[in-house]
Each structure stands twice: as structure tokens, then as C-alpha cells.
Residue frames as a rotation matrix with the C-alpha (Angstrom) as fourth column:
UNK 1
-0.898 0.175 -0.405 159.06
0.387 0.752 -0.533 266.07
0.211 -0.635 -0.743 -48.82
UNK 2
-0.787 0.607 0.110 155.75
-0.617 -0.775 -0.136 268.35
0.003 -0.175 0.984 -49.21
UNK 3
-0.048 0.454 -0.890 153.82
-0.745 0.577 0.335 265.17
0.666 0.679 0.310 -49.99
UNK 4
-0.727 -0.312 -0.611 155.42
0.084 0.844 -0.530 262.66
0.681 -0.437 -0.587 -47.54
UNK 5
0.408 0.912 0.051 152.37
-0.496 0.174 0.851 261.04
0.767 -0.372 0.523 -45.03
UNK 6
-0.840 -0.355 0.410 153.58
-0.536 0.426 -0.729 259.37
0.084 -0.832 -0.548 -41.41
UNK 7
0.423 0.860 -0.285 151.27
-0.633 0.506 0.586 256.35
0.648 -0.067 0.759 -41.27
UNK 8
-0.555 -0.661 0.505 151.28
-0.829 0.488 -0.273 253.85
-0.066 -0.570 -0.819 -38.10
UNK 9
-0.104 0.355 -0.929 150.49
-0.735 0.602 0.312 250.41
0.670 0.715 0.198 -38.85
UNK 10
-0.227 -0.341 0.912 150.44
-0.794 0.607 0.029 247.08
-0.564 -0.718 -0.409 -36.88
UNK 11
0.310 -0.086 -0.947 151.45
-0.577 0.774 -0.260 243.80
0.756 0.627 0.190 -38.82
UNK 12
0.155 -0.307 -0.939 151.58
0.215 0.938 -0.271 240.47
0.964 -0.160 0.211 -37.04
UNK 13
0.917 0.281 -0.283 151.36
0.378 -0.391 0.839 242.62
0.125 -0.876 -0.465 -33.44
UNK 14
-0.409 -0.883 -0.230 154.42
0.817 -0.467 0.339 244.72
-0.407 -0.049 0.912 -34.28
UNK 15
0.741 0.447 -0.502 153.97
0.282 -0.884 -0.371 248.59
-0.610 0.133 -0.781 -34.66
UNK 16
-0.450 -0.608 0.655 155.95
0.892 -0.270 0.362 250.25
-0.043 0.747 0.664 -37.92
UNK 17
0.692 0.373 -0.618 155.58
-0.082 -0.809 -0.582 253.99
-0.717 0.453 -0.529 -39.27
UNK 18
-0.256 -0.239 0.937 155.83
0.876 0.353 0.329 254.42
-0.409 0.905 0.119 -42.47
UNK 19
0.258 0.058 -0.965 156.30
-0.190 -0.976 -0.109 257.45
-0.947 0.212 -0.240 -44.52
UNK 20
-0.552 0.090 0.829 155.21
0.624 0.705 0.339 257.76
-0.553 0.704 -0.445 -47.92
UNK 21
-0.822 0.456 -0.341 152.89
-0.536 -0.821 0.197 259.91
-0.190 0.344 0.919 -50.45
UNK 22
-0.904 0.375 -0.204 150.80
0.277 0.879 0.389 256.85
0.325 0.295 -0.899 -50.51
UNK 23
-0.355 0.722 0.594 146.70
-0.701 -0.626 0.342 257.60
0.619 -0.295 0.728 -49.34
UNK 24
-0.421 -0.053 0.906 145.40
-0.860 0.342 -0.380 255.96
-0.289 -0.938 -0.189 -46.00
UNK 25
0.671 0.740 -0.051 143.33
-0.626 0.528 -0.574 254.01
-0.398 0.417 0.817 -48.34
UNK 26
0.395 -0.759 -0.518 146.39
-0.532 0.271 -0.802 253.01
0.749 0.592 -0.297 -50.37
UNK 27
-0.559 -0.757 0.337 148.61
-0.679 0.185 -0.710 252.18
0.475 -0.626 -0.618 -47.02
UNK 28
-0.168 0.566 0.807 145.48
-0.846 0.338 -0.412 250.21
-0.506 -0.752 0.422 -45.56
UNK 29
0.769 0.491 -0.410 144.94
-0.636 0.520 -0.570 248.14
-0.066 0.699 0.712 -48.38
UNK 30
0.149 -0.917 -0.371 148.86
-0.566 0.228 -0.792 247.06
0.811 0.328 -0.484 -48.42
UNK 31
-0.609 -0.459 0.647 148.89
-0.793 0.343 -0.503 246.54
0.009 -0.820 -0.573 -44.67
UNK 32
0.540 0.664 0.518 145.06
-0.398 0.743 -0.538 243.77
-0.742 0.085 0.665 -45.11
UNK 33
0.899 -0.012 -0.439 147.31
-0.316 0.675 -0.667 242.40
0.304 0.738 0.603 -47.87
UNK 34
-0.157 -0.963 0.219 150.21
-0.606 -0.081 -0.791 241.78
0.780 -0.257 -0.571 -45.86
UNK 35
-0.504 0.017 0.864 148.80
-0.808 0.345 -0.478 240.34
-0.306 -0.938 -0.160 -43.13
UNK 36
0.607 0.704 0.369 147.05
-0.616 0.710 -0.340 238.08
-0.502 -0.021 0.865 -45.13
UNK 37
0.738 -0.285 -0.612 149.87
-0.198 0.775 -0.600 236.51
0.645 0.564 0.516 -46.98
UNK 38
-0.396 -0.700 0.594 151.82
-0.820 -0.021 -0.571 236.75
0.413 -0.713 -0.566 -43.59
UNK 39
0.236 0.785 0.573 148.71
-0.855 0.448 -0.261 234.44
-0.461 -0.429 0.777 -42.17
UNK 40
0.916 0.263 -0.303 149.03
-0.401 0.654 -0.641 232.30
0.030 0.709 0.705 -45.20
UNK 41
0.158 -0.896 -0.416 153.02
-0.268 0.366 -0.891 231.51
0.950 0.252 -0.182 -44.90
UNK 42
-0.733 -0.241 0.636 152.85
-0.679 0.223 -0.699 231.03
0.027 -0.945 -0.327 -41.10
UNK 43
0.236 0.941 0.242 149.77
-0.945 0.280 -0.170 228.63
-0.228 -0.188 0.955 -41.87
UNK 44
0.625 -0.313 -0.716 151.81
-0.659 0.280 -0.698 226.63
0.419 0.908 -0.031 -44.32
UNK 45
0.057 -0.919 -0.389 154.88
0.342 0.384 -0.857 226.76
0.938 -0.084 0.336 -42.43
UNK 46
0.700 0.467 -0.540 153.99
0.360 0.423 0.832 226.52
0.616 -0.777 0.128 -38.98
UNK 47
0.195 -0.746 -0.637 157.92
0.820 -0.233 0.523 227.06
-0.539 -0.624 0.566 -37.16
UNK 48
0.024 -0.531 0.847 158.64
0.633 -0.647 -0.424 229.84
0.773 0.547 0.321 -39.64
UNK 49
-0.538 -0.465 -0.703 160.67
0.778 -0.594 -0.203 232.43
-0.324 -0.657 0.681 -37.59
UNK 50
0.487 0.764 0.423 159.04
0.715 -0.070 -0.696 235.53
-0.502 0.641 -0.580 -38.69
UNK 51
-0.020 -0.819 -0.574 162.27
-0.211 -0.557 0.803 237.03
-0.977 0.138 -0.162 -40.09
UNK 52
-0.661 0.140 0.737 162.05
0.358 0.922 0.147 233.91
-0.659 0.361 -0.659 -42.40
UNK 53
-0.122 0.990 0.077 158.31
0.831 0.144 -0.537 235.08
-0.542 -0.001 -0.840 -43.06
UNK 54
0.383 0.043 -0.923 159.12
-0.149 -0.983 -0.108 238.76
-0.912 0.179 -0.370 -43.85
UNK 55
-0.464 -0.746 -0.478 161.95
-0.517 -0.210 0.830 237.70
-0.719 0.632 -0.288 -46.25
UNK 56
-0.485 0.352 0.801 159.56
0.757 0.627 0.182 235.24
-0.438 0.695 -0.570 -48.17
UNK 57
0.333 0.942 0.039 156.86
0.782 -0.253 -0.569 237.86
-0.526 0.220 -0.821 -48.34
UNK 58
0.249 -0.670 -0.700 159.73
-0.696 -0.626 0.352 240.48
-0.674 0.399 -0.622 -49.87
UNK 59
-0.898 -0.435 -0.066 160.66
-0.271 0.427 0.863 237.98
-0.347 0.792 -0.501 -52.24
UNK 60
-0.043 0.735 0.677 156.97
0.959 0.221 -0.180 237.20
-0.282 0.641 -0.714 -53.55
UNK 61
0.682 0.187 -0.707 156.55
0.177 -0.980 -0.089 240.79
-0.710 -0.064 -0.702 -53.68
UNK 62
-0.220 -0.527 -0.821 159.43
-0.764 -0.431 0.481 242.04
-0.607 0.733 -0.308 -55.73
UNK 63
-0.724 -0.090 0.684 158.82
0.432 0.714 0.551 238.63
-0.538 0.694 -0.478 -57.99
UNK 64
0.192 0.981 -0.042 155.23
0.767 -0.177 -0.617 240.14
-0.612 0.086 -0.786 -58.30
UNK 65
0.590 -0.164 -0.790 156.52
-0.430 -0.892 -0.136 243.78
-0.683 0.420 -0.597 -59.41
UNK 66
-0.575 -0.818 -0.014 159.05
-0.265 0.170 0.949 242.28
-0.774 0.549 -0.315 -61.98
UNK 67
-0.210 0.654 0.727 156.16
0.874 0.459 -0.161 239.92
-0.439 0.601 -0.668 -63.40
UNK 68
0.695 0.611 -0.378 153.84
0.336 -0.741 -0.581 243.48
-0.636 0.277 -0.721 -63.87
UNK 69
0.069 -0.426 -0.902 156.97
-0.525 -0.785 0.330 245.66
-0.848 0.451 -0.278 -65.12
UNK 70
-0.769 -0.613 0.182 157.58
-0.022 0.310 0.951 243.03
-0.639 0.727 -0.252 -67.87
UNK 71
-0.199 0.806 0.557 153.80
0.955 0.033 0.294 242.97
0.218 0.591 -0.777 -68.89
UNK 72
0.637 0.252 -0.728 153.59
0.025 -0.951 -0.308 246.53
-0.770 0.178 -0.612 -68.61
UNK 73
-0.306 -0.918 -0.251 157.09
-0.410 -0.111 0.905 246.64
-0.859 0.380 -0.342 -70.90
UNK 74
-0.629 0.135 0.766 155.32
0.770 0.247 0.589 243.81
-0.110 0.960 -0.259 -73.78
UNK 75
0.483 0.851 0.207 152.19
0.786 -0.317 -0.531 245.92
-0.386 0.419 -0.821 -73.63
UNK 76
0.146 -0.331 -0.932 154.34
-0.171 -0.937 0.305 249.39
-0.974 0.115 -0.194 -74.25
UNK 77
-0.664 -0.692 -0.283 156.10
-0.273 -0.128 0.953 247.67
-0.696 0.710 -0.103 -77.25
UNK 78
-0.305 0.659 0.687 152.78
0.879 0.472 -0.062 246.61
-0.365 0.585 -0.724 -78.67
UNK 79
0.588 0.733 -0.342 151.74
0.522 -0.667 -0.532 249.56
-0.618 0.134 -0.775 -78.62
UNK 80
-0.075 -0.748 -0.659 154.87
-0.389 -0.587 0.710 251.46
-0.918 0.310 -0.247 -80.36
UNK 81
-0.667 -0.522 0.531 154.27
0.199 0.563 0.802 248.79
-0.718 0.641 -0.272 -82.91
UNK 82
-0.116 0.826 0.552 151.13
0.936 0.276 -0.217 249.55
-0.331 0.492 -0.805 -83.85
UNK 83
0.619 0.076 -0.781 151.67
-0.195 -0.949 -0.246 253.61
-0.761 0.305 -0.573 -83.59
UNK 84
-0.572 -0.806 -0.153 154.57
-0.163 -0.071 0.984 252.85
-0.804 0.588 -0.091 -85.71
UNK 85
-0.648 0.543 0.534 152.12
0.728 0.648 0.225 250.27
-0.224 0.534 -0.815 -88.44
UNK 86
-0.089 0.347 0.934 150.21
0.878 0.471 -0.091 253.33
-0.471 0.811 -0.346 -88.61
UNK 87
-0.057 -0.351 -0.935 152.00
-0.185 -0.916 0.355 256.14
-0.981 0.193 -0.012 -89.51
């Protein structure tokens, strides 16, 4: 835990700490992108609870990381193919 950072945040007028190895830059950038697709789903959907809200924005989110790991995954095997092509 030599690494681990205590950042406090405020999303949607709710305080959170968060601990992490992430940089303030890093942890600021997440929270201005959170709040802005928090903005954007409570614009949409007006009555959303903001339980509701959280659990969309956790499902786009992990959909997001899956999307990347699989294009991170074709690009890997491209590449193996080609080291392979020219051995």
C-alpha cells in the first residue's frame, strides 16, 4: 500500500474518498467525466433516482473497458502475427 493516494471528491453534491495509486490529475479527470455523463443521464431521464443513474453510468463504463480490452486483444494478435510472418 506504499503507493495508495486518499483523494476527496464531490459528484452530484455527495462527498466520496477514494484511494488509489491513480495521480490528482488522473482522479480529476475521472471525477469532470463523471459528472458529465451523470448531467447527461439525469438530462435525458429527468425522474432517474440517482441509484438508477450510478448503475447506468457503471454499466456504460465497464461496456466501455470490455470494448478497449477486445481492441487492445485484436491489436496484440496482429501484432504476434506479423512477429511471427517475420521470423
Amino acid at each position: 500500500m506504499a503507493n495508495k493516494r486518499r483523494f476527496k471528491i464531490e459528484i452530484d453534491g455527495k462527498d466520496y474518498t477514494i484511494i488509489g495509486e491513480s495521480s490528482a490529475e488522473h482522479m480529476r479527470a475521472v471525477v469532470h467525466v463523471i459528472q458529465e455523463q451523470l448531467a447527461e443521464v439525469k438530462e435525458l431521464m429527468p425522474g432517474i433516482s440517482d441509484e438508477r443513474a450510478a448503475i447506468l453510468l457503471a454499466i456504460n463504463a465497464v461496456s466501455d473497458q470490455l470494448k478497449q480490452q477486445e481492441k487492445i486483444d485484436q491489436l496484440q494478435q496482429q501484432l504476434g502475427k506479423t512477429d511471427r510472418e517475420q521470423q
